[in-house]
Structures are given as C-alpha cells and as structure tokens.
N, C-alpha and C positions, 0 to 999 in steps of 0.2 A: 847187490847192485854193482854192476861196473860201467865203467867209461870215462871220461876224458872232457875237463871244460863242462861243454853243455852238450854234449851227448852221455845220456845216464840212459841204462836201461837195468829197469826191474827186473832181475835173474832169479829172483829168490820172493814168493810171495805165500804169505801163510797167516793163516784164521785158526786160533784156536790149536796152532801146534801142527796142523795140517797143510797141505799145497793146497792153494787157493785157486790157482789156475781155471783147474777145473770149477769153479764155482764163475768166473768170471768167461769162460765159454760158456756156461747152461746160460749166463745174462746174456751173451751175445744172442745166440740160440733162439732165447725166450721171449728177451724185451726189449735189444736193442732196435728193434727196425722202428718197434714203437718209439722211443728214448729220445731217435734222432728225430723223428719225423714231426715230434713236438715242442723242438727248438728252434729257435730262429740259426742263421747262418752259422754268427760269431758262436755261437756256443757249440755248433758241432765239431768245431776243430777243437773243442775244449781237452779237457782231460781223458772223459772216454768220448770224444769226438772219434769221426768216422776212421779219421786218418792214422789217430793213434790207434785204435783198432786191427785196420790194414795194417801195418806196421807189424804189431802183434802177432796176426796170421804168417808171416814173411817170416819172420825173424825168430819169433816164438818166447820171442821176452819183451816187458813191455816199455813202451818209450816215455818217459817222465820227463818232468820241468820243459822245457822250453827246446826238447830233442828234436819233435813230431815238426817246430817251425822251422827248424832247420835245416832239415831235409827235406826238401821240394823241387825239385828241378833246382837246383841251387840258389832257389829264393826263397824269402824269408816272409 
C-alpha cells in the first residue's frame, strides 16, 4: 500500500501467497457489468464501484478508503 492522508492505493494484493490482480480483472471481465448493473447509485461508487474500477484500469493499483471520493474533478 502507499500514499499519503486519504490517498492509499492498493500496490500489493494477494490470495493465498499469490497476485490477486489477476483474479480481480477475470471479476471485472466476468461479473462486473452484472455487479454494477444490480446496484443502486450510492453503491456503485462503493468499493468495487465503477469509479474505483476506472481508476484501477489508469493507474493499475487499486484506490481504497475514501481515495476514489477524492478524486473527481476536485469534488468530493
């Protein structure tokens, strides 16, 4: 994990002794279109909300705690 205040991002993730990563693209992949599309609003921005997702794709590490609100067009 690194970062600063409330920007943390996941750099390091692992199941089992292994990189999870890859386990968390095949859910992108697999079930997330489903995942979202069966939440209401407030819950897509959630944890694996869309945005933290996106984020993830950009960046390639993932956005935790309260990162994903923080960065928006500089609104919260």
């Amino acid at each position: 994990m690194s970062g600063a205040n409330h920007f943390l991002w996941l750099s390091r993730f692992t199941y089992e002794g292994y990189d999870a990563f890859p386990l968390l693209d095949r859910w992108i992949a697999e079930k997330g279109s489903a995942y979202w599309a069966s939440r209401d609003d407030k819950a897509r921005w959630g944890t694996l909300g869309r945005k933290i997702i996106d984020l993830y794709r950009i960046h390639v590490v993932l956005a935790i705690g309260d990162t994903a609100h923080w960065i928006a067009n500089g609104k919260r």
